[in-house]
C-alpha positions in Angstrom: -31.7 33.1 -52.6 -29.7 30.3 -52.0 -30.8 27.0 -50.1 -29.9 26.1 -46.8 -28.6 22.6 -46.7 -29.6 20.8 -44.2 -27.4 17.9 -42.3 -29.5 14.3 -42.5 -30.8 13.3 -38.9 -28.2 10.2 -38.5 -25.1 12.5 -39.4 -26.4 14.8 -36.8 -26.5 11.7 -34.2 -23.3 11.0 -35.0 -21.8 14.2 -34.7 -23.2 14.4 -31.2 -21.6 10.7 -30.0 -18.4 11.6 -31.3 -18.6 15.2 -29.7 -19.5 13.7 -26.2 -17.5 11.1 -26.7 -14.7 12.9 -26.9 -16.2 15.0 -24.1 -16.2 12.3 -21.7 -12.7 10.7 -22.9 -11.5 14.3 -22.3 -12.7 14.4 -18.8 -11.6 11.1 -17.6 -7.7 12.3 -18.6 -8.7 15.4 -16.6 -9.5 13.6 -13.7 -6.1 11.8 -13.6 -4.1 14.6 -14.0 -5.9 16.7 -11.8 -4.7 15.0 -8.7 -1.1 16.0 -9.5 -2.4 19.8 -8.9 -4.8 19.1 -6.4 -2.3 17.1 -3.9 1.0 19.0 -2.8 4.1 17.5 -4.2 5.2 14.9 -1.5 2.0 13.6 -1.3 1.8 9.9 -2.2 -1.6 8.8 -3.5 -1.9 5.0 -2.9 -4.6 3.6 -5.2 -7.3 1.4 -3.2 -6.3 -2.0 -5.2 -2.6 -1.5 -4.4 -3.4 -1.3 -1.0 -5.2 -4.3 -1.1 -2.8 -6.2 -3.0 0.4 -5.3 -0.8 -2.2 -6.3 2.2 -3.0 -9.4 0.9 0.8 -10.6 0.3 1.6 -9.2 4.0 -0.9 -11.4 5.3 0.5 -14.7 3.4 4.0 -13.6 4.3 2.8 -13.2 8.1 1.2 -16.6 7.7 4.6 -18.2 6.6 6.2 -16.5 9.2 3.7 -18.2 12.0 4.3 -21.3 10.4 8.0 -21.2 10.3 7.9 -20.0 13.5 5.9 -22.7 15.2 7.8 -25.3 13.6 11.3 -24.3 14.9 9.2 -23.9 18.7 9.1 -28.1 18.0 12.8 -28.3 16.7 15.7 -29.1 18.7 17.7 -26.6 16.7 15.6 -23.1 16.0 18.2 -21.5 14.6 18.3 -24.4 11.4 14.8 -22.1 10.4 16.5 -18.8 10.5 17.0 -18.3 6.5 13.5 -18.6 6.0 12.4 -16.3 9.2 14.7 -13.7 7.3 13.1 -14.3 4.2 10.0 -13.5 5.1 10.7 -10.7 7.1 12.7 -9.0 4.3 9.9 -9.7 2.1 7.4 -7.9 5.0 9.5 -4.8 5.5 9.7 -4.8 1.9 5.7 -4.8 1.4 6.0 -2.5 3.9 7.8 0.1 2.6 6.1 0.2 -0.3 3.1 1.4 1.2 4.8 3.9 3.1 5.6 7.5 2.2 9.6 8.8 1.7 9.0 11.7 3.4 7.3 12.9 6.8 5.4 15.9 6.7 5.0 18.0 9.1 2.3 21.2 9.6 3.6 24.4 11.0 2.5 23.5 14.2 4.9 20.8 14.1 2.6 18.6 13.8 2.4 15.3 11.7 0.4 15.1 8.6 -1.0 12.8 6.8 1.5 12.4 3.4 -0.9 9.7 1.7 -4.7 9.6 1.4 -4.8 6.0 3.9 -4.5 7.8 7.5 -4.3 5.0 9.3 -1.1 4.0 7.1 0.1 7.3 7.7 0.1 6.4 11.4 1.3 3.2 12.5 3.5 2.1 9.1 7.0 3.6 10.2 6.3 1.9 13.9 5.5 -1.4 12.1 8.5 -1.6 10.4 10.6 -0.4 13.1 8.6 -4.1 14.9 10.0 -5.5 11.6 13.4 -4.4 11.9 13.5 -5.3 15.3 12.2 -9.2 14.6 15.1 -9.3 12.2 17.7 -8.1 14.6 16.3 -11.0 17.1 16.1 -13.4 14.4 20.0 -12.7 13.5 21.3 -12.9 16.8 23.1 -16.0 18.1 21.1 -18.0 19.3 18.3 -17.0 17.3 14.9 -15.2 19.4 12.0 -15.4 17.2 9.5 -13.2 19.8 9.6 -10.7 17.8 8.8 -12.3 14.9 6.0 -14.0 16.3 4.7 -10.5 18.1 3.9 -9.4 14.3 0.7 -10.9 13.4 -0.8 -10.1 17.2 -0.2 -6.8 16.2 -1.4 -6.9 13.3 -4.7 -8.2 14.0 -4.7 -5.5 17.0 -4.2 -2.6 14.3 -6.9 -4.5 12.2 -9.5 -5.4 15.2 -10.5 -1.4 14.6 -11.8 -1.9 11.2 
């Protein structure tokens, strides 16, 4: 009869940290890829900290913006603050747009769906840059109307009252 050999205890330990290890390392990948087969194909998953970020730099562009703004109320010549009003809303519709989905779905009912997983994006984020594009326009007009402009951050902060 021949002798069974038996593994030491510590090999054994090891074996199972490198086999769950391995386990768990496997399952995280999983759980990335799986969301390209659990969303449908023009569905654009915006991560939580992206979000955030692009927020973040909307809200210090938006506080340029009010400043510029209010300082060309006080100026005899407004329109001598129109390069940086453009600036800052091309850098807004910019941030806005990235947050925003290239396509708009629609269900069969004709009705809109959501195309990201942020459904209040989803709703008001082609009107806010159509209030965007429409600041510009103002802001390039001869003479210069900066309502528009200035109309941004009251609705932001009427979007973001809700919350």
């Amino acid at each position: 009869m021949t002798a069974v050999q038996q593994i030491p205890i510590n090999r054994w330990r090891t074996c199972l940290a490198v086999f769950f290890g391995s386990l768990l390392l496997l399952s995280v990948i999983g759980c990335a890829k799986i969301r390209l087969l659990t969303y449908p194909s023009e569905f654009s998953y915006l991560e939580a900290d992206s979000v955030k970020g692009v927020m973040h730099e909307m809200t210090i562009s938006l506080m340029a913006l009010d400043t510029v703004i209010r300082q060309s109320a006080d100026s005899a010549t407004p329109s001598r603050y129109r390069p940086e009003v453009l600036a800052e809303l091309q850098n807004l519709e910019a941030l806005a747009i990235s947050v925003s989905s290239s396509t708009t779905g629609k269900t069969l009912e004709g009705e809109a769906r959501p195309v990201t997983n942020h459904l209040l994006i989803d709703e008001h984020i082609d009107e806010f840059i159509g209030q965007i594009m429409k600041a510009r326009f103002q802001a390039e007009a001869e003479p210069p109307n900066y309502y528009g402009a200035g109309q941004l951050t009251g609705n932001c902060n009427a979007c973001h009252r809700m919350r």
